[in-house]
Each structure stands twice: as structure tokens, then as C-alpha cells.
N, C-alpha and C positions, 0 to 999 in steps of 0.2 A: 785236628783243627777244623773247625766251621770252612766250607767251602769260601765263603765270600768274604767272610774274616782270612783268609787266605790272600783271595786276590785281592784285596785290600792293600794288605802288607807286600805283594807283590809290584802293585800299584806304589805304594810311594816307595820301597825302594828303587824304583824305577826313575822317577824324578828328581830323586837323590843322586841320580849317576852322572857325570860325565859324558855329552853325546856328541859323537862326527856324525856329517850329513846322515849317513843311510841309518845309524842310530838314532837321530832324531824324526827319520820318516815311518821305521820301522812301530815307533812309540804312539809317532800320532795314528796312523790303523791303530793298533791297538787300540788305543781308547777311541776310536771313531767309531769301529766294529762291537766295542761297550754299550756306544750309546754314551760318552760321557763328552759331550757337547762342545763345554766351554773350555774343557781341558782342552780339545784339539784346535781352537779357536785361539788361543791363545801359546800354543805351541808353534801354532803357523804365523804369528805374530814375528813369535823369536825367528823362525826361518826367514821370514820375508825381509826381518831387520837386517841378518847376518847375511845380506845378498852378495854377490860378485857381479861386476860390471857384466861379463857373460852370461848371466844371467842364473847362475848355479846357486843353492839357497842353502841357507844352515852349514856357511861357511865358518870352519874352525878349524885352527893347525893348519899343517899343508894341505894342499886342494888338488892329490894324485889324480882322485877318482872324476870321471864322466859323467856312467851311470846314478850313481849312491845319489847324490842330490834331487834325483827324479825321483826316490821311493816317500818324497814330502808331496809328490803333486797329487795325489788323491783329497789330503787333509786339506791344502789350501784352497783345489778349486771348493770342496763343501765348505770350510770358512771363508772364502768372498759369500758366496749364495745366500750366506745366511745373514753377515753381514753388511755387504754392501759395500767394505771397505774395501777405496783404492789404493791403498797398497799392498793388500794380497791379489788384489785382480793383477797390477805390474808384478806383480814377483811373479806368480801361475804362469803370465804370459810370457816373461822373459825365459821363466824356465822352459816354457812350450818350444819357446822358438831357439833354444839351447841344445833343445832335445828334438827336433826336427829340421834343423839346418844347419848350425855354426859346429856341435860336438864333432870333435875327431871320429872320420867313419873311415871304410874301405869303399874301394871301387861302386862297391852293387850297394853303399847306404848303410852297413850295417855299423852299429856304435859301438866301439872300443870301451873299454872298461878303465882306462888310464888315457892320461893327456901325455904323457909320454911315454908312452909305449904298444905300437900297435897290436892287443892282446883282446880275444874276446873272454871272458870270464862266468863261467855258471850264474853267478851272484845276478848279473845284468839280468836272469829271465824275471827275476821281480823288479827290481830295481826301477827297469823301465817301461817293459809293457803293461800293464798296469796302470800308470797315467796317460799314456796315450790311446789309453780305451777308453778310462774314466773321463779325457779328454774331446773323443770322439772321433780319433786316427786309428779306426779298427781296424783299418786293414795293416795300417803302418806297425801297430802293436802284434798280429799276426806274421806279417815281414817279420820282425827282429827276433820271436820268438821261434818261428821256424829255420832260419837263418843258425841260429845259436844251438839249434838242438842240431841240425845236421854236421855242424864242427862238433860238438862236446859230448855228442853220443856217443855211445858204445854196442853197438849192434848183438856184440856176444854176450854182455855181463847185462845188457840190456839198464845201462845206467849211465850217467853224464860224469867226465870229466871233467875237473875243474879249472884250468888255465889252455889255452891255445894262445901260441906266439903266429901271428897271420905274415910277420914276415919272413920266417922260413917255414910256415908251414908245417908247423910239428906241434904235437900237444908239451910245453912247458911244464905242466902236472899233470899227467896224464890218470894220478888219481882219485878213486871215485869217495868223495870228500861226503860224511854225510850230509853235514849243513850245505854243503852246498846243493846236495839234489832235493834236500829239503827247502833253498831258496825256489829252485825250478819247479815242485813240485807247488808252494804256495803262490806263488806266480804266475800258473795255468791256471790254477784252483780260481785264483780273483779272476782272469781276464775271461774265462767260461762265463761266469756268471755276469759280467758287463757287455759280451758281445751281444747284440740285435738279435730280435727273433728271424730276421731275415736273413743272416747268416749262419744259419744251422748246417751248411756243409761245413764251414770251415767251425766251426762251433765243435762238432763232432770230429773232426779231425784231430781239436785239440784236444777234447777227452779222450780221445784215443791213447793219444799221446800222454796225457797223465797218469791215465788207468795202466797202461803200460807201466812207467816208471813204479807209480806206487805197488803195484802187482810183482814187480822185480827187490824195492825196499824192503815190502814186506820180508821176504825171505832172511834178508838180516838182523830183522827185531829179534832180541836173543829171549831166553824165555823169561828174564826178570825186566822186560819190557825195554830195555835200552838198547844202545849202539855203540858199535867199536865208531870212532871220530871219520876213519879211511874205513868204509864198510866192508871189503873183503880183507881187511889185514887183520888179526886176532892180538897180534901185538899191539895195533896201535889205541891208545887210551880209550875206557869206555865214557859214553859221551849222551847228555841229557837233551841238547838242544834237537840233534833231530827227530828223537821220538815226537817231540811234541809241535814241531813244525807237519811231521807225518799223521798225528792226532788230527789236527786243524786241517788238513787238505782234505783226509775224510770225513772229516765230520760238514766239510761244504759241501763235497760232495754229494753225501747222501742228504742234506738238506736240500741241497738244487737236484736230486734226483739222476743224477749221471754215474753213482755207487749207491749197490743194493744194500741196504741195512744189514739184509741176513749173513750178509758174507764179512762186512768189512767192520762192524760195529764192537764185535768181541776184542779184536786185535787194539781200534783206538781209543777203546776203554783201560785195555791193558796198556798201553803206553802211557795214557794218562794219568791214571794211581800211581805208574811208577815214578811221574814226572812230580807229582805232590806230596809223594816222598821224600823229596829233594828239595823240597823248600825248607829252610832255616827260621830260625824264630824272628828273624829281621825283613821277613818275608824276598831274603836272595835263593833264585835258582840255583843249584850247588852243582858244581861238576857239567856243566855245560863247556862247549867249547870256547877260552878264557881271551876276555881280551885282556892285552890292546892285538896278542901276539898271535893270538889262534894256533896255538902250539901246546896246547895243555889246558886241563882242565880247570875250568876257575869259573866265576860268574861273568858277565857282558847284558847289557841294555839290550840285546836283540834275543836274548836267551829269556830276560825280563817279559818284552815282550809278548815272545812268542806261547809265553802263559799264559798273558792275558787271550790273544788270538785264540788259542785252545778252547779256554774254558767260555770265552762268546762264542765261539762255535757251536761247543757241546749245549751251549744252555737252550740254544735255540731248537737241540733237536725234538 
């Protein structure tokens, strides 16, 4: 199949889906990193409408999550900008001030990933720093993400875990979830590329920090370009979404120049054939990690996504 007749079909089964907040923020990137304008302008529409008094956006079903409703603030501050509408300027804002004073934090500020439960979560390293950059809290976006990697890192396997419970101090899931180190890994990816040229220490700090994790990923891409779901368990299912989340972190990288072509370009090509393999004639991602349960492989809107992500990545190399 035509590459773009591809993402096409990926595209609208993607709009055909069912989305909670971080799935509907995860769509509009997507189509913002397209370049498809009016899509993301009218997806921030929907979020702005679906607001919570707190200020949380692309409210549907229960409202667990903290984090998830900030991965819409990129789309909406670029749809005010463009259009001028005050009701994405209040919704952006509300969420702003959601997401920098009122969300459930811990002592030293950092945000909980649940309204009832004090847990920090891999997921948060997109989720939220990434609008507080795109916002212009670089240093606050730096906070949470350095904050998050020193609870959910792993020094030895050189990878992040995916749940900490912060009130006994213990990791809740202590394992290393692909999608999720592929949320943290697309999450430094974006906030590199939005910090200032004047903070190139802490700029480079966080590619550090990426090139690390992806340098450690790497080693589990198997050789038909995928991933076990728990990346050191060979039992646990093999799984589409984070090659191609892993695809998209290198392929910005070596576009913003912080990952050398010669080295990393082979492997996220090979994740990406295998990821295009896997689309169905309906244009759904097959075998990604499934919602609603994340327990099995199925399709999901962020696995939707995370194709389109990919393949505006790669176009631009």
C-alpha cells in the first residue's frame, strides 16, 4: 500500500475511535505534527467544550487522571493563535493553571498522575511537560521531568518503570512497560526541541537523558522490528506501539541533530516497516498495546496516533 494512502486510512480510523482526554491529545499532535491545521482546531474545539470546572479538558467517563488532559495543551494553545478564539484561550488557561497550581502534587510540586491516588506514572513524562514548555514553564517542564525520571528510573536495566506509589515509597509496577518508556521517551523528544536556545545546559541534560533510555530500548527491538509489551519479559505479548513511538523519538531526534543518522536511522526504519505491516485494510494499527485495558494486544487511538507521529517524523527527514 501507497505510504500516504496508508496514513490516510490511519487517519480516519483514528477519528472513528472513541477518545479519553490523553487520547484525544495524543490525536491532536498527531495531526498538528501533520500539518493538518483545521483538524487540530476543531479537535481543541471538542476539548475546550468537554471542560471541567478545574480546568481539565476533553473530559469523558470518569476523570482518574491529572496528567492525560495536559497532553491537549500543545493543540489548543496553536488553535487560539491561529484563531483568536476565546474559548480556547479559557480552556488553555484553565488547564494552565490546572496544571501549575490547583493538580494534586507532593511536597517539592511534583504532579500525581491520579486525583486519588498519590502515584507518580511514566505516562506523565508526556503528558505534561510538553505543555508547559510549549507554554513557556521551561523550567517547570524540566522540574517534573527530572523529578519523574529519578523515581521511575532504573539505574541497572537503564529503563523507567512504570507506577510509583509516593505514599509508601515503593514502585507499584516496578515494570519496565514498553509504551510507557516510549511515552518518556516522546516526551524528552518534544520538550528538547521546545526548550530556549539559552538553556542548552539543561537542553543537554535532557538528551542525555533520552539517548540514554533510547540507547537501552534499543537493545530490545527483536529482529522482526517489535517489542515484548514488559521489555525484558519474553513471555509477556509482542507489541506494536512502542516500536513506533521508538521510531518517532529518533527520527526528531536526528532531525533536531542531538542523534547521529549513521547510527540510529537503520534500526528506525526497521521498526517502521514492521509497524506498516501492521496496518489493516481499515487503516487500524493491529497488535499494539489494546485498549481500553492495556492488557493485550488490540488496537487504541494512541497506537493510531503514534503512526501518524512516525511517519511526520520520518517525512521530514
Amino acid at each position: 500500500m501507497n505510504c500516504d494512502t496508508q496514513i490516510n486510512k490511519v487517519k480516519l480510523a483514528l477519528l472513528a475511535m472513541q477518545r479519553y482526554s490523553w487520547e484525544q491529545g495524543v490525536a491532536m499532535q498527531a495531526f498538528l505534527e501533520l500539518g493538518e491545521k483545521d483538524v487540530v482546531i476543531a479537535m481543541a474545539k471538542e476539548a475546550a467544550y468537554r471542560n471541567m470546572v478545574d480546568g481539565r479538558v476533553a473530559a469523558i467517563g470518569g476523570m482518574e487522571s491529572v496528567t492525560d488532559p495536559c497532553s491537549a495543551g500543545e493543540g489548543l494553545i496553536f488553535s487560539y493563535k491561529k484563531t483568536k478564539d476565546e474559548e480556547l484561550k479559557n480552556a488553555y488557561q484553565a488547564l494552565l493553571k490546572w496544571a501549575l497550581e490547583t493538580a494534586p502534587r507532593n511536597e517539592d510540586g511534583i504532579v500525581y498522575h491520579l486525583v486519588e491516588a498519590k502515584e507518580f506514572w511514566v505516562d506523565s513524562m508526556y503528558m505534561l511537560p510538553p505543555f508547559l514548555a510549549v507554554a513557556g514553564y521551561y523550567d517547570e517542564s524540566i522540574k517534573q521531568i527530572n523529578s519523574y525520571w529519578k523515581t521511575l528510573y532504573n539505574s541497572d536495566k537503564k529503563l523507567m518503570s512504570h507506577m510509583w506509589n509516593d505514599e509508601k515509597k515503593i514502585l507499584k509496577r516496578p515494570d519496565f512497560w514498553g509504551v510507557g518508556n516510549g511515552w518518556a521517551i516522546a516526551g524528552m523528544a518534544r520538550v528538547i526541541d521546545l526548550l530556549p536556545d539559552y538553556m542548552q545546559k539543561e537542553k543537554d541534560e535532557l538528551t542525555e537523558k533520552a539517548c540514554t533510555l533510547i540507547e537501552s530500548v534499543a537493545g530490545y527491538i527483536r529482529e522482526d522490528g517489535l517489542a515484548h509489551n514488559v521489555l525484558d519479559d519474553e513471555k509477556s505479548f509482542i507489541e506494536v506501539n512502542l516500536p513506533q513511538m521508538f521510531s518517532y523519538g529518533i527520527y526528531r531526534g536526528i532531525n533536531s541533530g542531538w542523534l547521529k543518522k549513521e547510527k540510529w536511522l537503520e534500526i528506525a526504519n526497521k521498526c517502521r516497516v514492521a509497524v506498516e505491516n501492521k496496518v489493516d485494510d481499515y487503516g487500524l494499527v493491529q497488535d499494539v498495546c489494546g485498549a481500553p485495558h492495556f492488557k493485550s494486544p488490540g488496537v487504541a487511538p494512541e497506537g493510531q496516533a503514534f503512526y501518524i507521529l512516525m511517519q511526520s517524523a520520518y517525512k521530514k527527514m
